[in-house]
Residue frames as a rotation matrix with the C-alpha (Angstrom) as fourth column:
UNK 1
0.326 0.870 -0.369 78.10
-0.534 -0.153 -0.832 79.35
-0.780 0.468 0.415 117.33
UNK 2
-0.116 -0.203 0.972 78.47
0.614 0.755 0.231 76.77
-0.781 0.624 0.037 114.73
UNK 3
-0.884 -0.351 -0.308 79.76
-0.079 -0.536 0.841 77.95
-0.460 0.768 0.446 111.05
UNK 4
-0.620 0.552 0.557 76.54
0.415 -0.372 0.830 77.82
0.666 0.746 0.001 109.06
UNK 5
0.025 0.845 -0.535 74.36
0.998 -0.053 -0.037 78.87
-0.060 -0.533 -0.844 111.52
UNK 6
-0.099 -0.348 -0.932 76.68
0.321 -0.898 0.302 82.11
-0.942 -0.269 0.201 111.83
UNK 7
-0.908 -0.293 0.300 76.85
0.335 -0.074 0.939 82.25
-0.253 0.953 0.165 107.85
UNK 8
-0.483 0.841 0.243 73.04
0.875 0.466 0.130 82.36
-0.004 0.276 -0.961 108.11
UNK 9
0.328 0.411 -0.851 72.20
0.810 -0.585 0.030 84.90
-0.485 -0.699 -0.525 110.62
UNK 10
-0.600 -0.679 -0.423 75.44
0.195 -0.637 0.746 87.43
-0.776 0.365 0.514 108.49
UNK 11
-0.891 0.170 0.420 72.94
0.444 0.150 0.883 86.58
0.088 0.974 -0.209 105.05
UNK 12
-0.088 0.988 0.128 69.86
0.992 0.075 0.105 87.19
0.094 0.136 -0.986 106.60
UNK 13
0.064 -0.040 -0.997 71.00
0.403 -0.913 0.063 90.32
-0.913 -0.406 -0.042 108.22
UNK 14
-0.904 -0.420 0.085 72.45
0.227 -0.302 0.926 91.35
-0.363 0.856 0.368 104.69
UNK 15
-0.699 0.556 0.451 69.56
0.667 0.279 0.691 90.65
0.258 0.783 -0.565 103.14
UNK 16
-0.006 0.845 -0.535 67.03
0.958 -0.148 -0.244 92.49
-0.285 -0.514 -0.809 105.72
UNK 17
-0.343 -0.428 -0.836 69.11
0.184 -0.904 0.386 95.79
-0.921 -0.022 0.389 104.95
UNK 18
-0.807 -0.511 0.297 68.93
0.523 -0.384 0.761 95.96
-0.275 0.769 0.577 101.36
UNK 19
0.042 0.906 0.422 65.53
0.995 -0.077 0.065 97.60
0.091 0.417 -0.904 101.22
UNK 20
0.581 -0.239 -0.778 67.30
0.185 -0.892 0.412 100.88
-0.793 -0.383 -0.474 103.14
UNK 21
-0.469 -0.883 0.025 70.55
0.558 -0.274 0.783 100.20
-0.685 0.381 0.621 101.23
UNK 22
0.511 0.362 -0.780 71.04
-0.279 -0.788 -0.548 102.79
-0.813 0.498 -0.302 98.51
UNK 23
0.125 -0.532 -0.838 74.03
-0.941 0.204 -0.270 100.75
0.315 0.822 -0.475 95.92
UNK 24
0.935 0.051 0.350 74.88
-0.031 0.997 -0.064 97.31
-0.352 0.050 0.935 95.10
UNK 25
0.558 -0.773 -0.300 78.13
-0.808 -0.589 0.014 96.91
-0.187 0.234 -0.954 94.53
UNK 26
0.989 -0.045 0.138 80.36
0.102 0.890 -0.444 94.04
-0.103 0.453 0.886 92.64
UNK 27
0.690 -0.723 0.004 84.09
-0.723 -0.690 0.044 93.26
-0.029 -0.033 -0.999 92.60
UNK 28
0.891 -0.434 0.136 86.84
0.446 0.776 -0.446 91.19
0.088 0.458 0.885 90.90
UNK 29
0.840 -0.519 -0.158 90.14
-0.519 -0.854 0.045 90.89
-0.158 0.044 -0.986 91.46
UNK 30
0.532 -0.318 -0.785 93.14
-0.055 0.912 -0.407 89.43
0.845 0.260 0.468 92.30
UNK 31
0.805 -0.495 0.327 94.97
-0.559 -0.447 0.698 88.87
-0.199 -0.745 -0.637 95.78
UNK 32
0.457 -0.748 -0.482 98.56
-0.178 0.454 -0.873 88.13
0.871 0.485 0.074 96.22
UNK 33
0.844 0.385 0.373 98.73
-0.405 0.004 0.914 86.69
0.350 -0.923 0.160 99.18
UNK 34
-0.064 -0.882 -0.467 101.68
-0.257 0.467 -0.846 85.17
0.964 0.066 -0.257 101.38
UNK 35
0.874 0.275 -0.401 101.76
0.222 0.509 0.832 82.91
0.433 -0.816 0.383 104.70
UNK 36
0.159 -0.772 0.615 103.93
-0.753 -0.498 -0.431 84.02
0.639 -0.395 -0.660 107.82
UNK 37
0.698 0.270 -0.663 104.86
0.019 0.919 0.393 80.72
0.716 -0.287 0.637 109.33
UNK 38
-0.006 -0.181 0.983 106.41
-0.979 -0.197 -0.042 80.38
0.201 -0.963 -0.177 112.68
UNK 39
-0.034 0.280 -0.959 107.51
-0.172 0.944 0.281 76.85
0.985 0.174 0.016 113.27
UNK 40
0.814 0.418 -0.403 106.80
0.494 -0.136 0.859 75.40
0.304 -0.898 -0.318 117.28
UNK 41
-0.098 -0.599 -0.795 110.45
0.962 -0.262 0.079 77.25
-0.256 -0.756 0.602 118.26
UNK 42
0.623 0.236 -0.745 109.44
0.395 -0.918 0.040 80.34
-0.674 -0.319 -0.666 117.06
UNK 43
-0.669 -0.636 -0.386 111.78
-0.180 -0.365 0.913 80.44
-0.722 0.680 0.130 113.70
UNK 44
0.425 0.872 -0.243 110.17
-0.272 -0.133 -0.953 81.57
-0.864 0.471 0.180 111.22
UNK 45
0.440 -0.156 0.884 110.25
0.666 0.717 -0.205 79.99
-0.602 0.679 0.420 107.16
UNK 46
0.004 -0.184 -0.983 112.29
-0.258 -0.950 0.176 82.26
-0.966 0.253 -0.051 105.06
UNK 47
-0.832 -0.523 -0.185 112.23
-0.087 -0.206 0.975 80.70
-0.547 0.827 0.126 102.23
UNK 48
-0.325 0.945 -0.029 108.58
0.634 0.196 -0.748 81.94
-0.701 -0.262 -0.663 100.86
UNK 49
-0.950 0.181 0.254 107.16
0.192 -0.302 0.934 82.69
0.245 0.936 0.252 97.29
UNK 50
-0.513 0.840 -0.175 103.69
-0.360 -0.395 -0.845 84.73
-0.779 -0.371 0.505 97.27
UNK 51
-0.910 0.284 0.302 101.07
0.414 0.641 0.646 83.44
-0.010 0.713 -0.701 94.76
UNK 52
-0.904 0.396 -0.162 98.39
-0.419 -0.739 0.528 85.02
0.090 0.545 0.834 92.56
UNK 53
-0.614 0.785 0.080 94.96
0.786 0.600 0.151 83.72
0.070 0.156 -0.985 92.97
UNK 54
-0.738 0.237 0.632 91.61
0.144 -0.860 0.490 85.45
0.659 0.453 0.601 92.44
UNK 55
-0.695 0.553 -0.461 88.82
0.491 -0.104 -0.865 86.74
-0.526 -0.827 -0.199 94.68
UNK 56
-0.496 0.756 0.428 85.04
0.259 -0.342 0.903 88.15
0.829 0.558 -0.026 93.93
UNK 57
-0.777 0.210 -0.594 82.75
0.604 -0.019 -0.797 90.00
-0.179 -0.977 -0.112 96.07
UNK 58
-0.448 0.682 0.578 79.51
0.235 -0.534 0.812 91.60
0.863 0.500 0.079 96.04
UNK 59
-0.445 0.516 -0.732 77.07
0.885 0.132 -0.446 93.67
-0.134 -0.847 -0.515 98.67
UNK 60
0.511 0.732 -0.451 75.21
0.859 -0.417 0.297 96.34
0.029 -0.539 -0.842 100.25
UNK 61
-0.534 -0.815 -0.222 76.40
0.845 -0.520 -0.126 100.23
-0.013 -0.255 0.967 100.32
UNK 62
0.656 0.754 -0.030 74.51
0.691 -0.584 0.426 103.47
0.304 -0.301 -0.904 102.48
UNK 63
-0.200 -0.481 0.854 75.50
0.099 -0.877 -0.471 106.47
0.975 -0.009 0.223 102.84
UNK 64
0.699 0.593 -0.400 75.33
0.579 -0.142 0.803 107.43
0.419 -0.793 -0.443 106.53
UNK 65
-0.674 -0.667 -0.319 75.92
0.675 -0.731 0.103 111.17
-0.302 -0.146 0.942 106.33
UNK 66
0.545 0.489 -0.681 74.50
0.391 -0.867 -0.309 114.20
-0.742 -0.098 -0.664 105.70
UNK 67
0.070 -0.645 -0.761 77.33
-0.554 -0.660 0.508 115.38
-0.830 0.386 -0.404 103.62
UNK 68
0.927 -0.003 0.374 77.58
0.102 0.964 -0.247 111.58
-0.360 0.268 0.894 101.72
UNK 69
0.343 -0.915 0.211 80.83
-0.830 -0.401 -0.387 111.69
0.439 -0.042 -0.897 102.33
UNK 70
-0.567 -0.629 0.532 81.08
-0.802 0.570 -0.181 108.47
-0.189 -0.529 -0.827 104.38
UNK 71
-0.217 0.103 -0.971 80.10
-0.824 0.514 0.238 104.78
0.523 0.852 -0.027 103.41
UNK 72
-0.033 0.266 0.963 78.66
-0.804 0.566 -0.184 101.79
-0.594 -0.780 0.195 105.25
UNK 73
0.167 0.421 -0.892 78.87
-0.879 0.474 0.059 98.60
0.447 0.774 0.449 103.34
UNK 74
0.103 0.062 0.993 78.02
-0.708 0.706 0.030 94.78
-0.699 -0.706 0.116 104.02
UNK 75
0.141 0.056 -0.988 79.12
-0.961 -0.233 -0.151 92.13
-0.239 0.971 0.020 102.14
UNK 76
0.716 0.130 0.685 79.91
-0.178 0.984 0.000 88.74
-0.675 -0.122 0.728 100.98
UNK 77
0.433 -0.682 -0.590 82.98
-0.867 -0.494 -0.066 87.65
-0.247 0.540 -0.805 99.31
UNK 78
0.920 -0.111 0.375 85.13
0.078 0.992 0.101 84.36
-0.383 -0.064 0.921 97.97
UNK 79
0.671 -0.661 -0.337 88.96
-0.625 -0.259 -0.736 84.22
0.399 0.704 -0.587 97.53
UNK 80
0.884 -0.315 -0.344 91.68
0.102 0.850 -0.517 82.36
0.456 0.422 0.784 97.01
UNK 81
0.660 -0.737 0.143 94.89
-0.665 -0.486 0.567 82.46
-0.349 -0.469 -0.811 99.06
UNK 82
0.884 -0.440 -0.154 98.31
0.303 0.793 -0.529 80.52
0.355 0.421 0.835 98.03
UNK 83
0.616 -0.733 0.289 101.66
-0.788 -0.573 0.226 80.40
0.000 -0.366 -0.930 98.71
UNK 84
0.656 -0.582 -0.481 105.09
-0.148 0.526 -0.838 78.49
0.740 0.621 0.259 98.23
UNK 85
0.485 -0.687 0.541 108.17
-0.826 -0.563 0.025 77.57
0.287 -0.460 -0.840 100.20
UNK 86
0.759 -0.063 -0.648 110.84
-0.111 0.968 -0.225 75.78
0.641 0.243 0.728 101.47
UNK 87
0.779 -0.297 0.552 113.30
-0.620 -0.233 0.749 74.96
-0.094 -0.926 -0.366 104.06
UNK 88
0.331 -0.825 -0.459 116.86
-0.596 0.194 -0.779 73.81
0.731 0.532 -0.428 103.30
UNK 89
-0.345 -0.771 0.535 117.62
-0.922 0.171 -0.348 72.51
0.177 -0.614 -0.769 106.41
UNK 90
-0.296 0.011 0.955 115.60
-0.311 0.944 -0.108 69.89
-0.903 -0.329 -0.276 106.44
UNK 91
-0.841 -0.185 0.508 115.38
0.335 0.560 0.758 69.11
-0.425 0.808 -0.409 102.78
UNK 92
-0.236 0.858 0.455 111.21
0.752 0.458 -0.474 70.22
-0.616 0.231 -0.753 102.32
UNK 93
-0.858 0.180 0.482 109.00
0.350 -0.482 0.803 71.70
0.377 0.857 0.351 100.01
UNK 94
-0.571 0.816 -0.084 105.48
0.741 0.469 -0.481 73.03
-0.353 -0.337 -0.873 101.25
UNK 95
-0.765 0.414 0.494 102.68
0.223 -0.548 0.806 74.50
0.604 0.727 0.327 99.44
UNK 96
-0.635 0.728 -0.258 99.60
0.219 -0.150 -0.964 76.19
-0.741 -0.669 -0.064 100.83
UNK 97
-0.927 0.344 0.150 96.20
-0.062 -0.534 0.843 76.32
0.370 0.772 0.516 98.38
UNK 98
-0.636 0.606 -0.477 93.31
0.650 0.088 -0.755 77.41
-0.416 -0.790 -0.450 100.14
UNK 99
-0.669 0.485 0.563 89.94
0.090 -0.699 0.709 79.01
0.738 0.525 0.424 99.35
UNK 100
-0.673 0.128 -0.729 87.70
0.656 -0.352 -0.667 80.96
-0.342 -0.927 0.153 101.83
UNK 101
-0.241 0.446 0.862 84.59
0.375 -0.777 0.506 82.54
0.895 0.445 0.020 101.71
UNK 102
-0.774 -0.315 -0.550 83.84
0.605 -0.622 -0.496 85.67
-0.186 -0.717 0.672 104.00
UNK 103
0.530 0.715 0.456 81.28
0.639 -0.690 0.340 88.18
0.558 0.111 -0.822 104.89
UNK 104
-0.280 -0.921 -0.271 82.31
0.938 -0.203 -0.280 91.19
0.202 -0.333 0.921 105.60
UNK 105
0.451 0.390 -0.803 82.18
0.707 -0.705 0.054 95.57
-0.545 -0.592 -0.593 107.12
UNK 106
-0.341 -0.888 0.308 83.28
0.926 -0.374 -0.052 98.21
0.162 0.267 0.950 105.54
UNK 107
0.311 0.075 -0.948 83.97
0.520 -0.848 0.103 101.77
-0.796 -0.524 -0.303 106.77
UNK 108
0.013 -0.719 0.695 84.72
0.990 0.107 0.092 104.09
-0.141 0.687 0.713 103.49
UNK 109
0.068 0.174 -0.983 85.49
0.562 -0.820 -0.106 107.93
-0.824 -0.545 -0.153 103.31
UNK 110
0.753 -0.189 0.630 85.66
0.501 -0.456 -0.736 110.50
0.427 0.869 -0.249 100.49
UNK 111
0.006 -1.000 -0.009 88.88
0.889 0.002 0.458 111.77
-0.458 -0.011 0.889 100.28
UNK 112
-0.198 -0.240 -0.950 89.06
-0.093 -0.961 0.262 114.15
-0.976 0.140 0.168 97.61
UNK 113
0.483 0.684 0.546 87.73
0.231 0.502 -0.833 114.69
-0.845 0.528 0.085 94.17
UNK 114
-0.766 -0.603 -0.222 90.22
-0.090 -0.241 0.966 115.53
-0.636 0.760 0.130 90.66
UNK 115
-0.636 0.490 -0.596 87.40
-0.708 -0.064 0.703 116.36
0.306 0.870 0.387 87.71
UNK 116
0.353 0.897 0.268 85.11
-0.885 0.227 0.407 113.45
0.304 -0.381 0.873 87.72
UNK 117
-0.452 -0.866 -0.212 87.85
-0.203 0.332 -0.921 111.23
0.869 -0.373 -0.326 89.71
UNK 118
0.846 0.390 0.364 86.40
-0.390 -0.015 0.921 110.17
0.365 -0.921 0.139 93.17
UNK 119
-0.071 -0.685 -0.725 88.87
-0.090 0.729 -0.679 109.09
0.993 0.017 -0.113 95.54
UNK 120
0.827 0.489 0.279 88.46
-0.434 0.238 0.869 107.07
0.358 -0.839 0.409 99.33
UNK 121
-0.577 -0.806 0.133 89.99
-0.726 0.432 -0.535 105.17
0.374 -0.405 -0.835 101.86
UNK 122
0.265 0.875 -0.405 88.46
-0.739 0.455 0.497 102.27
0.619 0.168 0.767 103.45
UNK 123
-0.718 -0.565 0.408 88.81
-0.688 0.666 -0.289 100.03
-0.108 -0.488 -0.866 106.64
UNK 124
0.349 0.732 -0.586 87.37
-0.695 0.621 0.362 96.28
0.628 0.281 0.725 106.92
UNK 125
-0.526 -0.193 0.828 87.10
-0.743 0.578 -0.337 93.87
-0.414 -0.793 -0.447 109.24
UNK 126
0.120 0.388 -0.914 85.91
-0.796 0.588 0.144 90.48
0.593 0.710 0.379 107.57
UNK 127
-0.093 0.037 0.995 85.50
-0.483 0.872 -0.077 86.41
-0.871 -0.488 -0.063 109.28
UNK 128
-0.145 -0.175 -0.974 86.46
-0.930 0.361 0.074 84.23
0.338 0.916 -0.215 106.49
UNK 129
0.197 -0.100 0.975 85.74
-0.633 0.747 0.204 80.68
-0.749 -0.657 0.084 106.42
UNK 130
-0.763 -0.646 0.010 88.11
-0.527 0.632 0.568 77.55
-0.373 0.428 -0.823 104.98
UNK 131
0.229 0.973 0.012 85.93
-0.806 0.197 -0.558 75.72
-0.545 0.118 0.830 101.94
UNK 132
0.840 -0.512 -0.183 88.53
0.108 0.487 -0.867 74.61
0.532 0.708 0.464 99.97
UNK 133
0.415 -0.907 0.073 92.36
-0.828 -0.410 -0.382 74.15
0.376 0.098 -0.921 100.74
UNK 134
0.870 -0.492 -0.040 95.16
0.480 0.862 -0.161 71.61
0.114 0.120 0.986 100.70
UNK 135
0.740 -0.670 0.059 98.38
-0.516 -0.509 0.688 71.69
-0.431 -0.540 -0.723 102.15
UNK 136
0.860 -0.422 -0.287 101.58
-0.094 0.423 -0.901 70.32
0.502 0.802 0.324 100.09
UNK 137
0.591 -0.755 0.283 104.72
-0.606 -0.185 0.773 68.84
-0.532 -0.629 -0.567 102.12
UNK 138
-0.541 -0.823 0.172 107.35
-0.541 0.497 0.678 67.35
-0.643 0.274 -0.715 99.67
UNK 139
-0.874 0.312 -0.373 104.95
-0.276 0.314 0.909 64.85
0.401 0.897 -0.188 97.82
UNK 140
-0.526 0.778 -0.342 102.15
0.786 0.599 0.153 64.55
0.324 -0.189 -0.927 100.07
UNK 141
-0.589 0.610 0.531 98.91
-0.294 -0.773 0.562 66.61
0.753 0.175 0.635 99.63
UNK 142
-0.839 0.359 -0.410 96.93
0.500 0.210 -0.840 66.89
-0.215 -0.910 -0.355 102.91
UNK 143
-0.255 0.810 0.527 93.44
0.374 -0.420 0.827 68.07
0.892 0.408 -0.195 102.98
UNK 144
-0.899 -0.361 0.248 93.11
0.135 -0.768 -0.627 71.21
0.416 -0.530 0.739 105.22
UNK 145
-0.324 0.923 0.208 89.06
-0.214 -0.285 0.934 71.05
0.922 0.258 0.290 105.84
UNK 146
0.759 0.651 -0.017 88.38
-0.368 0.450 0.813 70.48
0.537 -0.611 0.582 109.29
UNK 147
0.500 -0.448 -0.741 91.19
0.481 0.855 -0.193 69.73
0.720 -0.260 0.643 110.53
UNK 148
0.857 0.461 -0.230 92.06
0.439 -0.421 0.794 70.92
0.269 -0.781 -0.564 114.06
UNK 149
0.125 -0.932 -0.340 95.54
0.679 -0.170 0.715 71.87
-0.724 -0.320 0.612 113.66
UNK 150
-0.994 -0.074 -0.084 94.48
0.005 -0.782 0.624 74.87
-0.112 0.619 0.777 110.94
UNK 151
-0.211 0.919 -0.334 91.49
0.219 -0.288 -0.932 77.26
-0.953 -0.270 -0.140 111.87
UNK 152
-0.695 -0.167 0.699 89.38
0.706 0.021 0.708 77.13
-0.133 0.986 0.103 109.41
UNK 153
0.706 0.708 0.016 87.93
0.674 -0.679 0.290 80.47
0.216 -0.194 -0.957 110.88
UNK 154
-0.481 -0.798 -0.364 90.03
0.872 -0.480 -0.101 83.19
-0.094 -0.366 0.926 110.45
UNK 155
0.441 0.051 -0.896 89.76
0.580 -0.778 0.242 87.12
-0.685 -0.627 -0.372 111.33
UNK 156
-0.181 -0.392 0.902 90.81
0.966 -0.246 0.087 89.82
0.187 0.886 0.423 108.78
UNK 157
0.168 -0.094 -0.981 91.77
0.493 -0.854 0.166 93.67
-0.854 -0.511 -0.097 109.31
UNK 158
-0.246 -0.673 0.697 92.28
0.956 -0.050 0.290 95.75
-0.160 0.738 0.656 105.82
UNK 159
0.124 0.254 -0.959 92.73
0.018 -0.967 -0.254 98.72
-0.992 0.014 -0.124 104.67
UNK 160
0.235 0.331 0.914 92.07
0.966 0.025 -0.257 99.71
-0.108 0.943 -0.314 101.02
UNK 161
-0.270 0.052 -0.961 92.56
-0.543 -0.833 0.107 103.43
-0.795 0.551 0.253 98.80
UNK 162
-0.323 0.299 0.898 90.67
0.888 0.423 0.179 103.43
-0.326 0.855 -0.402 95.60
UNK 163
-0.905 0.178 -0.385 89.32
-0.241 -0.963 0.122 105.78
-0.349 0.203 0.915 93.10
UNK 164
-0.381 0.593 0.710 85.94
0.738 0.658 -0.153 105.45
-0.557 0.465 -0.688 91.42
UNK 165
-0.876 -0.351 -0.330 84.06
-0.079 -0.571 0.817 107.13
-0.476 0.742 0.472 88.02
UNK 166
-0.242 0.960 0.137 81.12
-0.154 0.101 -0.983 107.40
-0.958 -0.259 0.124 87.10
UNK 167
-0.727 -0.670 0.154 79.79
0.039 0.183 0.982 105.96
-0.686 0.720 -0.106 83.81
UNK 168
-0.465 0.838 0.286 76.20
0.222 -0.202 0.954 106.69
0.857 0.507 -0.092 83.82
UNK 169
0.037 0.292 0.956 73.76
-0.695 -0.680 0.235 108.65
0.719 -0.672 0.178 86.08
UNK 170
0.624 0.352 0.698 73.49
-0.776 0.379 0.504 105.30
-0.087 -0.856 0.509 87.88
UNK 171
0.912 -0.379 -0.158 76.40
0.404 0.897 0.180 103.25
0.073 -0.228 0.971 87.70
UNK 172
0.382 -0.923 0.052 80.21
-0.919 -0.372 0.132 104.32
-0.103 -0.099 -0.990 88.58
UNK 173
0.751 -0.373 -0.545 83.18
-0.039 0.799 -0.601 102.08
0.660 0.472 0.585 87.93
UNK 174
0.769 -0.533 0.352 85.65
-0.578 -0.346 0.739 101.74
-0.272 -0.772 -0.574 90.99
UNK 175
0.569 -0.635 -0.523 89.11
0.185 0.719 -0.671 100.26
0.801 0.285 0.526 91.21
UNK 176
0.673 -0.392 0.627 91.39
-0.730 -0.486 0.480 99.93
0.117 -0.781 -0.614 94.43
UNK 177
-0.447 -0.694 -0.564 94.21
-0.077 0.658 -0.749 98.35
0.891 -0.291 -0.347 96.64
UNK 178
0.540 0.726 0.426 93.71
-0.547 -0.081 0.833 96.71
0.639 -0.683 0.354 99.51
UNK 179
-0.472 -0.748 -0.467 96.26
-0.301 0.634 -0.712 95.32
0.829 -0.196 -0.524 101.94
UNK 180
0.578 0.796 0.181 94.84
-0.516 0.184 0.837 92.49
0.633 -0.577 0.517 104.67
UNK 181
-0.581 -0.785 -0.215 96.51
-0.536 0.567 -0.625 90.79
0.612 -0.248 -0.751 107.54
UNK 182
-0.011 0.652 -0.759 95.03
0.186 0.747 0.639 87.81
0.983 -0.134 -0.130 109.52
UNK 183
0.333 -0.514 0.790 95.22
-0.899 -0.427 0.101 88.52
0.285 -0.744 -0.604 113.40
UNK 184
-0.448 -0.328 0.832 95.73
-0.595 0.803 -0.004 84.56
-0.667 -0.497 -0.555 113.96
UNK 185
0.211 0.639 -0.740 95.30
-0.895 0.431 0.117 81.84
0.393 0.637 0.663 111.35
UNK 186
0.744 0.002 -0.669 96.83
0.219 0.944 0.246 78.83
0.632 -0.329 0.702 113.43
UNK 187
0.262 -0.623 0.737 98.33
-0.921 -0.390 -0.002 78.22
0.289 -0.678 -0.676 116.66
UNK 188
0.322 0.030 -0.946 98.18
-0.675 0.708 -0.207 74.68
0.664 0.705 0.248 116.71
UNK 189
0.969 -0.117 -0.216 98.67
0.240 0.643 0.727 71.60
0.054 -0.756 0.652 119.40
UNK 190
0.344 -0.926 -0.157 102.44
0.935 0.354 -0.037 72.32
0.090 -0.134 0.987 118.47
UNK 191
0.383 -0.209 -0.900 102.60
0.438 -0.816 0.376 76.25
-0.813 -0.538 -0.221 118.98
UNK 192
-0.555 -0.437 0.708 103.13
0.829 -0.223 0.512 76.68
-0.066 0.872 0.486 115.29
UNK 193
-0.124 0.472 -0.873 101.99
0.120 -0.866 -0.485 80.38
-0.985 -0.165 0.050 114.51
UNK 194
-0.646 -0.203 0.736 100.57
0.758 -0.057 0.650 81.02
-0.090 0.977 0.191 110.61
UNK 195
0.272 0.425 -0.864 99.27
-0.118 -0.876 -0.468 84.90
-0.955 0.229 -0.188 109.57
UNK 196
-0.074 -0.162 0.984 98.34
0.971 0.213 0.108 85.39
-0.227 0.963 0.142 106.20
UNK 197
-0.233 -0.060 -0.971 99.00
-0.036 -0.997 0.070 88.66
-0.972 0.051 0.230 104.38
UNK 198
0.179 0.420 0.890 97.37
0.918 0.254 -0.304 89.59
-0.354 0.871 -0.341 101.30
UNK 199
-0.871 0.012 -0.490 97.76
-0.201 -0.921 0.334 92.57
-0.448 0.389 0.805 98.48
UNK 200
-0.365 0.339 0.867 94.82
0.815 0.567 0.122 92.86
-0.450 0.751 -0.484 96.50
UNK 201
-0.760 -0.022 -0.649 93.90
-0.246 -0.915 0.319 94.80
-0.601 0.402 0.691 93.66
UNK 202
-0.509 0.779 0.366 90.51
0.647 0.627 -0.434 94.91
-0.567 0.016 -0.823 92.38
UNK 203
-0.970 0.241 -0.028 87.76
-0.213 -0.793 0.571 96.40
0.116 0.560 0.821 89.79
UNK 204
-0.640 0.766 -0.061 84.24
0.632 0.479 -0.609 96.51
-0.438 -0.429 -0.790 90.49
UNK 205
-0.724 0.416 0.550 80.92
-0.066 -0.836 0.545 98.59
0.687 0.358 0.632 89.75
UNK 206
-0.792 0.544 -0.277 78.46
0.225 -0.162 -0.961 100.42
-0.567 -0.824 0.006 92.09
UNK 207
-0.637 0.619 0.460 75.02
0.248 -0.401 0.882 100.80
0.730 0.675 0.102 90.64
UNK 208
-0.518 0.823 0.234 72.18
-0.852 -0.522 -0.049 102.85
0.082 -0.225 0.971 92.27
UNK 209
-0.810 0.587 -0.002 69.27
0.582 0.803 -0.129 100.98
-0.074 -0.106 -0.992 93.17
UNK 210
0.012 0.927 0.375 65.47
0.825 -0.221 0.520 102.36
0.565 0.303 -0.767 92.47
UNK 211
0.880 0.391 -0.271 64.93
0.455 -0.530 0.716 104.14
0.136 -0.753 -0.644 96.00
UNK 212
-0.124 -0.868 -0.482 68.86
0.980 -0.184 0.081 105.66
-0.159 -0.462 0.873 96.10
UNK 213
0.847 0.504 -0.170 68.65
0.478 -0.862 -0.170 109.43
-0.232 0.063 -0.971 96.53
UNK 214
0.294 -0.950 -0.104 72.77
0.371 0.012 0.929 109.55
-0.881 -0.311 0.356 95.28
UNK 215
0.915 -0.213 -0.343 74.86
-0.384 -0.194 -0.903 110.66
0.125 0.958 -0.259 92.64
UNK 216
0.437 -0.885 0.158 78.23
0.896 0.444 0.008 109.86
-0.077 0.138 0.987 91.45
């Protein structure tokens, strides 16, 4: 399936839902993010600096429980990945700056509550795709878009804990971690292997919508 088509079909769905959905939900952060590189013999780069870059995200979020205890959300999301590094033996430098936007699932549970404290867990499964990004070897800046030796469709697995607070009958404030690992970001004509790993930490707010029957 060709990339916008699939981008389409992920929006429209989104979009069909949101008359059920019960919250809208927004989120800024920041991920620190680092590339596991694997050159074609299988030795991996050791000498690798993570980099700060930021991410935003916003969707859909239904209870589907009885108890509302558990959390369905659909979303849409844009972030930044980066990374540093360098290899003594043969003399280089190489940089990785890359942006990616992503729709995404999320599975989230109530945990436990402390006064007016919520706290969850949260898995996600996300398909990100390469909009931006540029690759840096020594002095010479390659442009990553398309180019068949780095997928610019990658796969994403994360888990997340967060807590969230409510700040009016209809709007809570949330704030979490989230750690993500790619399952394959390139295998390449030469058998080079690259997984990205990401921390991120993020703040966001859930607001009710008209028809939500919810509280905080």
């Amino acid at each position: 399936m060709k990339r916008p088509l699939l981008i389409s079909l992920i929006l429209i769905l989104i979009s069909s839902i949101s008359g059920f959905s019960q919250q809208l939900y927004m989120e800024y952060g920041t991920t620190i993010s680092s590339f596991d590189y694997k050159n074609s013999q299988g030795e991996p780069l050791d000498n690798i600096l993570s980099q700060s870059k930021t991410y935003i995200g916003m969707g859909y979020r239904d209870n589907i429980n009885s108890a509302k205890t558990l959390f369905l959300s659909l979303g849409a999301s844009y972030s930044g990945y980066g990374t540093i590094g360098s290899d003594n033996r043969l003399d280089n430098y190489f940089e990785w700056d890359v942006g990616y936007l992503g729709v995404h699932a999320d599975l989230d549970t109530y945990l436990f509550q402390l006064r007016d404290f919520s706290f969850y867990l949260k898995g996600t499964i996300a398909t990100e795709f390469l909009i931006r990004g540029n690759q840096t070897i020594n002095n010479q800046v390659y442009n990553l878009v398309g180019e068949d030796e780095f997928n610019n469709t990658i796969f994403f697995v994360k888990g997340s804990f967060g807590m969230q607070y409510p700040i009016s009958n209809n709007t809570a404030i949330f704030a979490n971690y989230t750690y993500g690992k790619t399952v394959l970001l390139n295998s390449g004509i030469n058998a080079e292997k690259l997984n990205l790993n990401t921390h991120q930490f993020g703040i966001g707010f859930i607001v009710n919508l008209p028809n939500c029957d919810c509280d905080f």
